[in-house]
VEXDREN-2710 file (C-alpha; in Angstrom, 1 decimal):
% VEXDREN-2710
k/r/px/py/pz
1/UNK/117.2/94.4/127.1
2/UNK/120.3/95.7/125.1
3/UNK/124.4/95.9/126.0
4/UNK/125.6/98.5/123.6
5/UNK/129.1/98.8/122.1
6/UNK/131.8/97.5/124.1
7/UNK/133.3/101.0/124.9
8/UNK/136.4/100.5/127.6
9/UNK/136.6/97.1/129.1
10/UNK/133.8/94.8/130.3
11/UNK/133.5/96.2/133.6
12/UNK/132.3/99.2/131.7
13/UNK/129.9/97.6/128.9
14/UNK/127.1/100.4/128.3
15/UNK/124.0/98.5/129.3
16/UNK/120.6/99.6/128.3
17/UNK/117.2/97.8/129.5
18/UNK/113.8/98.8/128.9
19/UNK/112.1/98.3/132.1
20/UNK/108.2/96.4/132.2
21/UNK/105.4/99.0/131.2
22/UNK/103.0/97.4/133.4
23/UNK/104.8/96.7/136.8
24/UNK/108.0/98.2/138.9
25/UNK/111.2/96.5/138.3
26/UNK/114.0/95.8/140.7
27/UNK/117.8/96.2/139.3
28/UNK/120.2/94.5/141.8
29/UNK/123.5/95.8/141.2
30/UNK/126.2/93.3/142.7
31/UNK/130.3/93.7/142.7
32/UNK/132.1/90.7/142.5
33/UNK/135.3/92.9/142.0
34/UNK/138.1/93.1/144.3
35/UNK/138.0/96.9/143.9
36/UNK/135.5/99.3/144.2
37/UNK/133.6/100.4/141.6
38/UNK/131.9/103.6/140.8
39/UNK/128.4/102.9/139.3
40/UNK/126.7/105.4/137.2
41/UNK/123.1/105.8/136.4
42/UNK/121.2/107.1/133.5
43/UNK/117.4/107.5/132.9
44/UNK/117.1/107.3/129.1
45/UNK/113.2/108.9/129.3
46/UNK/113.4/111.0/132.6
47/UNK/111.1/108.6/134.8
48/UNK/113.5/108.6/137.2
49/UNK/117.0/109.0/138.7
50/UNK/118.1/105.5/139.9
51/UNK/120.9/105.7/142.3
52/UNK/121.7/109.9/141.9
53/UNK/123.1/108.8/139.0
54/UNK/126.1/107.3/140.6
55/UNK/127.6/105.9/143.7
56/UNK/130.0/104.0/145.5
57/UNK/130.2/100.1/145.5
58/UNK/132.4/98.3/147.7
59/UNK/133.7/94.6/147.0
60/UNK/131.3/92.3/147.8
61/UNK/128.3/94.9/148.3
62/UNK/125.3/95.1/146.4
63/UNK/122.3/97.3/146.2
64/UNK/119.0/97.6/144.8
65/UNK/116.6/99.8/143.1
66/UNK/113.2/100.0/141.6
67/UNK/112.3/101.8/138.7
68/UNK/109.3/102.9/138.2
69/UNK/106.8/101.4/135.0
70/UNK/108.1/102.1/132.0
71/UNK/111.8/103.6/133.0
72/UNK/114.5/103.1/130.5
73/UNK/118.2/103.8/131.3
74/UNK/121.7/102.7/131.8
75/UNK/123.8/101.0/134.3
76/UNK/127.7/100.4/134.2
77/UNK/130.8/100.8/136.2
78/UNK/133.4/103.2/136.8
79/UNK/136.8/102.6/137.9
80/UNK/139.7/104.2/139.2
81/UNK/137.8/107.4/140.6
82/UNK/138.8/110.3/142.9
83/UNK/135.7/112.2/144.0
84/UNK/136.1/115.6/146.5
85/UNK/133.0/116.5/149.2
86/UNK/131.1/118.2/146.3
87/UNK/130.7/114.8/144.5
88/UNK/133.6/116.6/141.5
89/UNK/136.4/114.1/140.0
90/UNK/137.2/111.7/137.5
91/UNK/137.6/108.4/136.9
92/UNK/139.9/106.6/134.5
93/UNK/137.3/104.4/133.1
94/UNK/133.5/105.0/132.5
95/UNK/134.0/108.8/133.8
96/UNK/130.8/110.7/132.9
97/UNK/132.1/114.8/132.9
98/UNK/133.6/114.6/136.2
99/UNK/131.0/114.2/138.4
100/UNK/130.0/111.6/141.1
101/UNK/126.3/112.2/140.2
102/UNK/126.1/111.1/136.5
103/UNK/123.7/113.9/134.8
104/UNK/123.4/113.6/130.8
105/UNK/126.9/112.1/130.0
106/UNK/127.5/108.4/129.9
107/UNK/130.3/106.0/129.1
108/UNK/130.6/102.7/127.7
109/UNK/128.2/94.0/133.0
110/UNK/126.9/91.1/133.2
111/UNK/122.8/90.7/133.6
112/UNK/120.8/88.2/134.7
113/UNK/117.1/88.2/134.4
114/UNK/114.9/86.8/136.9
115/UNK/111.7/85.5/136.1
116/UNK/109.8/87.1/133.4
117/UNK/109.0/85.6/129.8
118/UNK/110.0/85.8/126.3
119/UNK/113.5/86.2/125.6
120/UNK/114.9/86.2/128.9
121/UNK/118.5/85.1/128.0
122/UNK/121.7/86.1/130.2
123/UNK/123.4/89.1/128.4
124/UNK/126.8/89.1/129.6
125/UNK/131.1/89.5/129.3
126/UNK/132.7/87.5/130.7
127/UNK/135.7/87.7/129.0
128/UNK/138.6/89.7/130.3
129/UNK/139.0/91.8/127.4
130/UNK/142.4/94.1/128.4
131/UNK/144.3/90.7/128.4
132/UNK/143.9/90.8/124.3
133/UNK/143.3/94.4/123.7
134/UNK/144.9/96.0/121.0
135/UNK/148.1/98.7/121.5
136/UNK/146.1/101.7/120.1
137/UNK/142.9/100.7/122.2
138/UNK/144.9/100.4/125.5
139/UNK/143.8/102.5/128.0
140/UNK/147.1/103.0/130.7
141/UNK/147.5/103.9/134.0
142/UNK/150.8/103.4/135.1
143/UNK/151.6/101.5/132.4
144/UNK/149.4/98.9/132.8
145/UNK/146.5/98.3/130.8
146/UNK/143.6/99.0/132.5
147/UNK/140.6/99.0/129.9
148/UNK/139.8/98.6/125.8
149/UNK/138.7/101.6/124.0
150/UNK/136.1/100.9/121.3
151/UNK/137.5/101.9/118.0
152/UNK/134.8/104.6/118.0
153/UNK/136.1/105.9/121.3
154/UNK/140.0/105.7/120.1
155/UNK/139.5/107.4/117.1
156/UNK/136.4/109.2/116.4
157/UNK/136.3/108.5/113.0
158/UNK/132.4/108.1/110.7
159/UNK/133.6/104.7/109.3
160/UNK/134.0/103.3/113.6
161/UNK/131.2/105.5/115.0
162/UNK/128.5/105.1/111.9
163/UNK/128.0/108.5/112.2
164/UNK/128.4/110.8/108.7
165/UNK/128.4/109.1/105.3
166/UNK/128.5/105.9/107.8
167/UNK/125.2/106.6/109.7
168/UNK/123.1/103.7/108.3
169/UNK/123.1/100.1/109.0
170/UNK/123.8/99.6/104.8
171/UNK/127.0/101.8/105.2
172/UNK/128.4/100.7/108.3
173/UNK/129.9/97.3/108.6
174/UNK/131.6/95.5/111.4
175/UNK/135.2/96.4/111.6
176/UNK/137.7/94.1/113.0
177/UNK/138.0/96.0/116.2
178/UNK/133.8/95.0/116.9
179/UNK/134.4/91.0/115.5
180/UNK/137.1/91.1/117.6
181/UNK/135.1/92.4/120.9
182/UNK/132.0/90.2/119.4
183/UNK/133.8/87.1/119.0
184/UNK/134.7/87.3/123.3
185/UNK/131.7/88.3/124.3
186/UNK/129.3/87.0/121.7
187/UNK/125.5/88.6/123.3
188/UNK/127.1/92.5/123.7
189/UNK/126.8/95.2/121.5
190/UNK/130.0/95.3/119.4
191/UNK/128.8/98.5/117.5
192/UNK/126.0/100.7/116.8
193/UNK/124.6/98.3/114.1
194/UNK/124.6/95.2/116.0
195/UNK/120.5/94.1/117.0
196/UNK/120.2/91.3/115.2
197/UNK/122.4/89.4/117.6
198/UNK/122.2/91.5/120.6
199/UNK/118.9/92.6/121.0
200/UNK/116.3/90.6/123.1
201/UNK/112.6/91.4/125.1
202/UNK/111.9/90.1/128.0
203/UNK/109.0/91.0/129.6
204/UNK/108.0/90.9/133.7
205/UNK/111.6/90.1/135.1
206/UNK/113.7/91.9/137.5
207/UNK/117.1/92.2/136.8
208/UNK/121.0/91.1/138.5
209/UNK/123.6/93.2/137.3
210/UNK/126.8/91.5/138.3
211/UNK/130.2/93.2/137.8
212/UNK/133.3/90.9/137.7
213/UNK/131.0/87.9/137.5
214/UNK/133.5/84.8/137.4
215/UNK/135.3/87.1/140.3
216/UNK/138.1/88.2/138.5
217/UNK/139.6/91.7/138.3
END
């Protein structure tokens, strides 16, 4: 179980879990928001399509799914979205190519394991990052800040994406954009080189994905 980079605000934290190889598990997606949200869905190995990939989730709804053994994929939300009858749009936050139904394209929750053994910690933000989010990570819509770009994301450069001369874990560091978003949310991926802290197995558990999990927002 693994929340990557934190790529636009902590309602749109890039979570990745590796499913249990001998059973099904159930993801229980909860919003605790006092908007709606936009899930979207990726399967990382093709075992299945949880969701169509994206969907609408009312305050105070939740829904459920169960992925087959074995599955891998991602969950997080999307905000701010206009979709027409064909399922085409955008969103401000977490859009993945302008579609409802997310197919290939992801963008940068809080989880909750339940049961299971081993590592079973809660990965989570709680923080509410856009409160200390730098000027040149802001994301705005009309003029308020409504998520926090990673520095990847704001300015696709090798030394913030460890991609290039900065594609190994010996040549890219932490910047102070990732101890910044490490520092609030201490068990999320801050950027691509960040296991050792971030990275945990748990095996046997279903899983509650909570967005807006103190109820803010």
């Amino acid at each position: 179980m693994a929340i990557s980079s934190i790529s636009l605000c902590y309602l749109s934290l890039l979570l990745i879990v590796i499913g249990n190889v001998g059973n099904a598990t159930v993801f229980t997606l909860q919003n605790q928001c006092s908007y709606t949200l936009w899930p979207g869905t990726l399967s990382g190995n093709g075992a299945a399509t949880l969701g169509d990939g994206g969907f609408t989730l009312v305050p105070g709804a939740s829904v459920q799914f169960q992925a087959p053994p074995g599955w891998s994929g991602r969950f997080w939300a999307r905000t701010g979205c206009t979709f027409d009858e064909s399922g085409s749009g955008k969103c401000i936050t977490g859009d993945c190519g302008g579609t409802l139904n997310c197919v290939g394209g992801g963008a940068p929750p809080s989880v909750k394991a339940l049961g299971g053994y081993g590592d079973c910690q809660y990965a989570g933000c709680v923080t509410d990052l856009n409160s200390n989010c730098p000027a040149e990570l802001r994301v705005l819509d009309s003029g308020s800040t409504v998520a926090c770009k990673s520095a990847c994301a704001a300015f696709n450069a090798p030394e913030f994406c460890c991609t290039a001369d900065h594609a190994t874990p010996q040549t890219c560091s932490p910047t102070q954009y990732s101890v910044m978003f490490k520092n609030a949310c201490p068990t999320a991926y801050s950027y691509a080189y960040d296991d050792a802290s971030s990275t945990c197995t748990c095996t046997g558990a279903d899983y509650l994905i909570t967005f807006c999990p103190n109820g803010s927002g």
